[in-house]
C-alpha positions, 0 to 999 in steps of 0.5 A: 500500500502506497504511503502519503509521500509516494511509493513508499511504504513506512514501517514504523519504528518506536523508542521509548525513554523513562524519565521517571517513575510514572513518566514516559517520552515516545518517539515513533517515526516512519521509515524510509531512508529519511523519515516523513512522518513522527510523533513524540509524546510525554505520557503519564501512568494513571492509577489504572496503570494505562498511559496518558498523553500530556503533550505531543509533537508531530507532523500527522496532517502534512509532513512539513507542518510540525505542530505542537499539542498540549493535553488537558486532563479536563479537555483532552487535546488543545489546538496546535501550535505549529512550529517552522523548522527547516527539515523533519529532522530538526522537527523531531530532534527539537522535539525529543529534546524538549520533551525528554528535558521538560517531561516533569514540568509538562507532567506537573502542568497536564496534572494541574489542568 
């Protein structure tokens, strides 16, 4: 089955990052050789021991549009905020490192929503 960008085909690839107890940082990205579609997220475990996205960063819709989303406990997933960068490269680089340096502080605000 054809992908979005042409011929292609993604597999999906995942790595997950625990920044603490409770705290989870996802990225997945397609492949190909270099990758069209990603999402990071930081996720948080419930008391019913299922994960919770707290923020997400990704370019589902169009693969040069990058969008950040907040979450909210009360109202799920806010509108984005889409973000210019010159490559999905840079995207998902920026992406993981702010989600892996400010997950606690992301965590704490989606607590307080």
């Amino acid at each position: 089955m054809p992908g979005p960008w042409g011929g292609v085909v993604a597999t999906p690839r995942e790595v997950e990052f625990e920044r603490e107890a409770g705290i989870r940082v996802r990225w997945r990205r397609s492949e190909a050789p270099p990758p069209y579609t990603y999402s990071v997220t930081v996720e948080v475990l419930g008391e019913d021991a299922s994960w919770t996205t707290a923020r997400l960063w990704d370019n589902a819709d169009d693969v040069n549009e990058h969008h950040v989303h907040q979450y909210t406990r009360r109202n799920g997933k806010q509108k984005p905020v889409v973000r210019e960068f010159i490559s999905i490269n840079e995207a998902m680089a920026t992406a993981i490192v702010e989600a892996r340096r400010d997950a606690v502080e992301i965590v704490r605000e989606w607590e307080q929503s």
